[in-house]
C-alpha positions as CSV (number, residue, x, y, z in Angstrom):
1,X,101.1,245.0,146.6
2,X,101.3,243.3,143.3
3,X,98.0,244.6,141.3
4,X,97.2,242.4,137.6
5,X,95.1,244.2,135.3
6,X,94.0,244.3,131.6
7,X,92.4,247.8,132.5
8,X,93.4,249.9,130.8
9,X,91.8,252.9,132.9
10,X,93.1,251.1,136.1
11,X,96.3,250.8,135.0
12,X,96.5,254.6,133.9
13,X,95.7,255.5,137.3
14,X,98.1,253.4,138.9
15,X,100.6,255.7,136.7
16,X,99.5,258.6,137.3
17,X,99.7,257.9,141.0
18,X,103.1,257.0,140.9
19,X,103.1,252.8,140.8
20,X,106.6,252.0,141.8
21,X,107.2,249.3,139.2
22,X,105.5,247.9,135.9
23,X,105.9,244.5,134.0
24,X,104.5,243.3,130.9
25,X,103.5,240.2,130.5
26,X,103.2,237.8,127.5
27,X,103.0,234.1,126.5
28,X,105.7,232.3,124.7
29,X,105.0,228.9,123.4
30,X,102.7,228.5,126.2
31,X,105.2,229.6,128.9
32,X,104.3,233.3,130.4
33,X,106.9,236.0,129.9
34,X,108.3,238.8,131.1
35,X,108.4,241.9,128.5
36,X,112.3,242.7,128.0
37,X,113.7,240.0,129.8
38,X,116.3,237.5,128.3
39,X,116.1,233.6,129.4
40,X,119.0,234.1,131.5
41,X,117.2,237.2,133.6
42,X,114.0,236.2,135.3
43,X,114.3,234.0,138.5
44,X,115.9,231.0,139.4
45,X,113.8,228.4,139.5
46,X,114.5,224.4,140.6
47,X,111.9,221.5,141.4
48,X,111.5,221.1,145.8
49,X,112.8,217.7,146.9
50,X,110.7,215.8,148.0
């Protein structure tokens, strides 16, 4: 389950229970970010054919 918040209560709750994994999020220029990745970490992305 992938939960997006800007709760703060919510997303103390989802610590407290033990939430497997949390990301950070941020804008760049425009382009959305992950918080402590490089360029060269997130994923691969390429246009479909069409």
């Amino acid at each position: 389950m992938i939960v997006v918040t800007h709760s703060e209560a919510l997303l103390s709750s989802l610590r407290e229970s033990g939430a497997a994994h949390e990301h950070e999020l941020y804008k760049d220029l425009g382009e959305t970010r992950i918080k402590g990745l490089g360029s060269l970490e997130g994923p691969l992305w390429t246009w479909p054919k069409r």
